[in-house]
N, C-alpha and C positions, 0 to 999 in steps of 0.2 A: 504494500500500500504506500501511495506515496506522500510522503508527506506535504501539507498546508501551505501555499508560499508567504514568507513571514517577511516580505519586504516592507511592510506599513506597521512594523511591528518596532519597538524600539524598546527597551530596558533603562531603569532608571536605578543606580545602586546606591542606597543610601550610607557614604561611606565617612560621614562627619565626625562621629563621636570620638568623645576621650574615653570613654571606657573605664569612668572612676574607681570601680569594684576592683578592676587592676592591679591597682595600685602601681602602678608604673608609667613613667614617663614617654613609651611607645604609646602611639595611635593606635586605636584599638581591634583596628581593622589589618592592622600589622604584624600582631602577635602569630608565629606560625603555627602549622599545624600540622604534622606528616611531612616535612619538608616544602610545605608553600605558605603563604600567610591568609589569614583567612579571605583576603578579599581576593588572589588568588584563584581561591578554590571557585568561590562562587563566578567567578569571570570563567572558567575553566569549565562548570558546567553550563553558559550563557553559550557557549560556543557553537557547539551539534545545532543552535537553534537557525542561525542564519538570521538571525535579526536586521533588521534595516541600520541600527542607529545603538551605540550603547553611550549612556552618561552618568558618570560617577560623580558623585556629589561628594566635596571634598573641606574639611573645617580645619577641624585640630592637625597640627602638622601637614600642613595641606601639599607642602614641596615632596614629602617623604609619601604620599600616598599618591600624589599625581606620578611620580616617578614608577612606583610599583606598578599602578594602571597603564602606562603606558609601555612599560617593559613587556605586558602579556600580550604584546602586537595584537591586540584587536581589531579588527575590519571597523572602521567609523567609528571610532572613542575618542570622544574629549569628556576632559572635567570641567563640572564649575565648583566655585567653591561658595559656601553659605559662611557667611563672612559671623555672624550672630549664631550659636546652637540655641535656636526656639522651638522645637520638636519637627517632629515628623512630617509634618503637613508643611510646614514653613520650607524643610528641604527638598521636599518633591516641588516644590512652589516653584524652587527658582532652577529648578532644572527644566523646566518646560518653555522656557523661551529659547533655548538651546536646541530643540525639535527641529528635524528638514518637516519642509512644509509636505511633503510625502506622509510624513508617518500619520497615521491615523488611531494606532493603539498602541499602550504603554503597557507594560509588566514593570510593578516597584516592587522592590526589594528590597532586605536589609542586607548589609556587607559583613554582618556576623554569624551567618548559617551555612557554615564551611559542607555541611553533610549532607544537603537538596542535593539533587541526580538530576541528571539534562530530563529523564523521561518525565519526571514532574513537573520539573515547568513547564515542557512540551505541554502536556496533560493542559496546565491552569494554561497556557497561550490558547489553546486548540479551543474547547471546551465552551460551549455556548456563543459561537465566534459572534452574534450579533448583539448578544448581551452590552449593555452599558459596564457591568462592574461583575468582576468574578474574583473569588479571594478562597484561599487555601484554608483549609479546616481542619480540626484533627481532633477524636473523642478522646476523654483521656477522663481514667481513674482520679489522679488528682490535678487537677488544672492549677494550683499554685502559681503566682508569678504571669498566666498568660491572661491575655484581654477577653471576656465572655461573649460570647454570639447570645443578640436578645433576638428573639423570635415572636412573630404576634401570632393568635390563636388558627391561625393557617399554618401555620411552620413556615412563615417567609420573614426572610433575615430582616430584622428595621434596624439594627445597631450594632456599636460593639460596646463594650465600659473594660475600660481599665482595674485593673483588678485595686491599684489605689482610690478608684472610684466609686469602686459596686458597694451595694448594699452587703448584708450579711447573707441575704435571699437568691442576690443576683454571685454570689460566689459560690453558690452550690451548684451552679451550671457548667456542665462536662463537655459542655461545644465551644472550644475555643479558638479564638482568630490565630493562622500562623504568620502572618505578618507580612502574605505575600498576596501581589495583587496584581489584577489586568483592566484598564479603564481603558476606555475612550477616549480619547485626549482631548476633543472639546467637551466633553462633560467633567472630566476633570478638573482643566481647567476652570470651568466655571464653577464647581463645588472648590474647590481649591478657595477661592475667592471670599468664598461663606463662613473660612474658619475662624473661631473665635482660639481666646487662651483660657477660658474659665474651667479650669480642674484645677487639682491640688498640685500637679509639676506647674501650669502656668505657662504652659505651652500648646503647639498648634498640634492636635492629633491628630495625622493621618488617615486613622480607625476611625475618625466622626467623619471622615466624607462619607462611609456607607449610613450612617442615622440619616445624613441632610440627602442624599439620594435617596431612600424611601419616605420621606419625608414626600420628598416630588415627584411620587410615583412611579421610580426606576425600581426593576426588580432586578436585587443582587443575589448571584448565583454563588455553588457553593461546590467546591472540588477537595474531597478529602485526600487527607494525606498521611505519611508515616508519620510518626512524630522524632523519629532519631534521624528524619530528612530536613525539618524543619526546626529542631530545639537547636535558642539561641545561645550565645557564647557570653557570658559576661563576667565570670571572674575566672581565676586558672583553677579550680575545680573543673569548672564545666566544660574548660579547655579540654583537660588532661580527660576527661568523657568522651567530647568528640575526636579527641586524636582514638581512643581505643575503639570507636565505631570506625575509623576511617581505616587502621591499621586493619582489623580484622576484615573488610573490605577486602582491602587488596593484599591479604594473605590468602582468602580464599577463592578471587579471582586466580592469581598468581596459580594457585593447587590445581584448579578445574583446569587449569593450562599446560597442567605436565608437569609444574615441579613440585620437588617433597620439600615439604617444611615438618623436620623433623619435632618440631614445637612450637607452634604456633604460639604460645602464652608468652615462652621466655624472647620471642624471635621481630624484630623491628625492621620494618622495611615501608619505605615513603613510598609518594605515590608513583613517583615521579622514574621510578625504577624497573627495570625489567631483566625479565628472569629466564634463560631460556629452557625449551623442556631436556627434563629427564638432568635437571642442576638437584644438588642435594643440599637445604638448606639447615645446617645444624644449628643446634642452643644456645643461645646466647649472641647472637650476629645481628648488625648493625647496618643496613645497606640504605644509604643516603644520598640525597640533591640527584644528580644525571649520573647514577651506576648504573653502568650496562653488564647484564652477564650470559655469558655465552650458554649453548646446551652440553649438557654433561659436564659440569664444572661440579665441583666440592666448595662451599663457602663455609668456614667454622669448624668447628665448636668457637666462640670468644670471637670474633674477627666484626673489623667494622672498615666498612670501604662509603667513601665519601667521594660523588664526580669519578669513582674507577670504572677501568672498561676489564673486564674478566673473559676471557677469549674461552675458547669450547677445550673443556676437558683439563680446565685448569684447578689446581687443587690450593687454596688460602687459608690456612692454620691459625687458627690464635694471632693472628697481626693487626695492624692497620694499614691501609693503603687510601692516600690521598691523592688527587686527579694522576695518577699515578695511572700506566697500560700493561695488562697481564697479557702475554700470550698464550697461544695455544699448548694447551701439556704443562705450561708454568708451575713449577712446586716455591710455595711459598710459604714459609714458616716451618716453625711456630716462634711467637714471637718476633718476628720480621715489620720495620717499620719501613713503608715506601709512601717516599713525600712526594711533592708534586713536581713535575717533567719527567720522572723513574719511568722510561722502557725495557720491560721482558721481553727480547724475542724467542720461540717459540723452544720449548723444549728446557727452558735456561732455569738456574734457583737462585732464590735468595733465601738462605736457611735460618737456622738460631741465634738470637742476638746480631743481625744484620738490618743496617738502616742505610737505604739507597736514597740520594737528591739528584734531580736535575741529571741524570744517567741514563746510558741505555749499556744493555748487558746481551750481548749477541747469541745465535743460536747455539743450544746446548752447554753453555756457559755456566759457571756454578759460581756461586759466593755461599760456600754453604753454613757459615757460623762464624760470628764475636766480630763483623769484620765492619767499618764505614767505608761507603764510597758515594763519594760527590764530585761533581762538575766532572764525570771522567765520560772514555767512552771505548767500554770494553767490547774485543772482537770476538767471532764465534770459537768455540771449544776451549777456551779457557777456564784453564781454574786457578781461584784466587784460594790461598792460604790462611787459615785460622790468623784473630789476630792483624790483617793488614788493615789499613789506612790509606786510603790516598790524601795528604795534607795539601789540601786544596784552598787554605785562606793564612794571608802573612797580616795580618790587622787590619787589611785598606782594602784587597783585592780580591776576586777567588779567579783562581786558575784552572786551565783543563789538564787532566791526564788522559792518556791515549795509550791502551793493549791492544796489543795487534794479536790476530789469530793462534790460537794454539799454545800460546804464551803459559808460563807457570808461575803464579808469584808466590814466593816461598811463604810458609807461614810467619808474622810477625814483619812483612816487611811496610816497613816504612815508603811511600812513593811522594818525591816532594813536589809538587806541580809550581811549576807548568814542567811536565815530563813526558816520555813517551818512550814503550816498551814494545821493541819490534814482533813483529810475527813468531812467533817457534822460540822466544826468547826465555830465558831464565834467571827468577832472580832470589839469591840463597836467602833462607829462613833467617828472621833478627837481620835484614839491612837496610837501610836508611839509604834510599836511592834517590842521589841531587842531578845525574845528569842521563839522556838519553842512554837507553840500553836496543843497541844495535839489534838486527834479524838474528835470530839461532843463538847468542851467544851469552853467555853466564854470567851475569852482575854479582858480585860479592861486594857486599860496604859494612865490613864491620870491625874489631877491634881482634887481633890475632890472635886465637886461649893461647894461655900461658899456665904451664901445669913446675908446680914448684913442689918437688918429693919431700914428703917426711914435713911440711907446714903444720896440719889440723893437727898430728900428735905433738906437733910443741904446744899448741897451742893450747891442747886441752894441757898437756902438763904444767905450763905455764899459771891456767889458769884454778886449776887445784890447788897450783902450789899459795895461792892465796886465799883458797881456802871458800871458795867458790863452788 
């Protein structure tokens, strides 16, 4: 079936608030959630819709939240910003003079309902398409906290009240507004116009435009919904709620897909991630912002990858790995830290107590334990020795180091950069290498043993004889 065309259709995000419950100096539309920030999310599900027109209404920190909306390249997005926080009604207000003169209907929203699904808005966009007002609804056991749907003795919607508004009477009502809406745009407008400030916030409520439209004879319709699609975000309780609706999402998307998540309770993965089939995701793992991971990979037990790309059949152990590139067959860890520019080509390790920067480490290449390397750029079938360093910064500058193919670098050796270790080269265990080491041939840099017969028994007699 094809979908409705939704070119006259436009979206208004109500994205002003400070978000007092907070307690913090982020806009409250900013706080993330699964690796995006809430406002984000909901632009992210506006998308599948194909709308004509989206406008973010923007207040508190208004540089910091126009930025973020413009970062989600959306097709036709501008902000305005509501220079005064007067309520709801007041911000949808001054977002309608911003309308192309195409659009004909509006979807308003709030910027804090990270967990709405594109098919539900679909749903409330679709849904009575000739209706003046349609608004999302949801039954609920205990309605605490949300605005009551009043109903007249036909069961047609005449209002909403604020639950700081209602009576004691009108708070035992289980039909509650979810704060999502589709108008008309010239009826809105012109209710828009109607609104007073007399409640106890002292503000313009959005939810009275549906009392003053059945006032005037507009019947407002009514589209239910989940309520763990539509509950709002207001302190970090209710954050840390929507993030575990969001994770459990797409861990079970992720599953229905082909991979195993060996734990889903202890196991963290954003949205923004992707997993390919038949990857095995173990306890404890952390997969964040644009991780890509290939099919038949091993991710965990402990391991947390941020911006990584995990190539097919690659195995990450207890590490971390930061925009960091795995290749294919790569063994990584346990306890391996790879920061950001670190290239694995294919087959290559970086083992126990190993932390790679700004590197790439060539096919079949090992660094397999205790060892740093930075700013280098190692060639294929190398092996690096327990213990090495490449000292790649003198106070002021960092330097490259360069292995060439097939290369050995002894355990413990020192490489002082800017240096460079030829192909098939060798460089002996404990040396301190300051200058180029030629194709094929054996670097030794270190101090000659010197073995001095009959020493340790003087010395222990020496030191008995005092009695030691």
């Amino acid at each position: 079936m094809t979908s409705p065309a939704r070119d006259d259709l436009a979206a208004v995000v109500l994205a002003a608030g400070l978000g007092t419950r907070f307690r913090s100096d982020r806009a409250k539309v900013m706080h993330p959630v699964t690796g995006r920030t809430m406002l984000r999310h909901v632009l992210e599900a506006l998308r599948p819709l194909g709308l004509g027109q989206v406008v973010v209404v923007v207040g508190h920190q208004a540089d910091a939240v126009t930025q973020e909306a413009d970062a989600a390249d959306f097709h036709r997005l501008m902000t305005v910003t509501q220079e005064e926080q007067r309520g709801t009604g007041h911000a949808a207000r001054q977002a309608l003079p911003a309308l192309d003169a195409s659009i004909r209907r509006v979807l308003v929203l709030p910027g804090d309902t990270p967990l709405v699904r594109p098919s539900t808005l679909e749903r409330l966009a679709d849904a009575d398409i000739d209706s003046d007002a349609v608004l999302l609804s949801v039954q609920l056991d205990d309605p605490t906290g949300y605005g009551r749907l009043l109903h007249d003795d036909t069961g047609r919607v005449v209002g909403i009240v604020e639950e700081t508004d209602a009576t004691d009477q009108q708070r035992q009502l289980r039909h509650v507004n979810a704060g999502m809406y589709r108008f008309d745009r010239h009826v809105l407008a012109d209710v828009l116009g109607a609104l007073d400030a007399d409640n106890v916030q002292g503000e313009q409520y959005l939810t009275d435009v549906v009392g003053i439209l059945a006032e005037r004879g507009h019947t407002v319709r009514t589209v239910e919904a989940d309520i763990d699609e539509v509950r709002g975000v207001n302190d970090r309780v209710e954050l840390a709620a929507a993030a575990a609706v969001l994770r459990r999402r797409c861990l079970e998307e992720l599953m229905r897909s082909g991979v195993t998540v060996v734990d889903p309770a202890t196991t963290y993965i954003d949205v923004g991630v992707t997993v390919g089939r038949d990857t095995v995701v173990l306890p404890g793992s952390i997969l964040q912002g644009r991780t890509r991971v290939g099919d038949g990979a091993t991710v965990g037990p402990f391991t947390r990858l941020v911006d990584a790309e995990v190539a097919d059949g690659a195995h990450v152990e207890q590490s971390t790995v930061v925009a960091a590139s795995i290749g294919p067959d790569v063994s990584v860890g346990p306890y391996a830290y790879l920061r950001p520019g670190t290239r694995l080509e294919r087959g290559a390790k970086a083992g126990t107590f190993v932390e790679i920067k700004n590197s790439t480490v060539g096919e079949g290449s090992k660094v397999p334990h205790l060892s740093y390397v930075g700013d280098a750029t190692i060639g294929d079938d190398v092996n690096v020795g327990a213990g090495t360093v490449t000292v790649n910064y003198d106070g002021y500058g960092k330097y490259e180091t360069l292995i060439g193919d097939g290369a050995f670098i002894g355990s413990d050796s020192m490489l002082i950069a800017p240096v460079r270790i030829g192909d098939g080269a060798v460089t002996g265990a404990g040396s301190t290498i300051t200058n180029d080491v030629p194709s094929d041939a054996l670097a030794v840099a270190r101090a000659r043993q010197r073995n001095i017969d009959g020493w340790a028994a003087r010395r222990r007699q020496r030191e008995e004889g005092r009695g030691r």
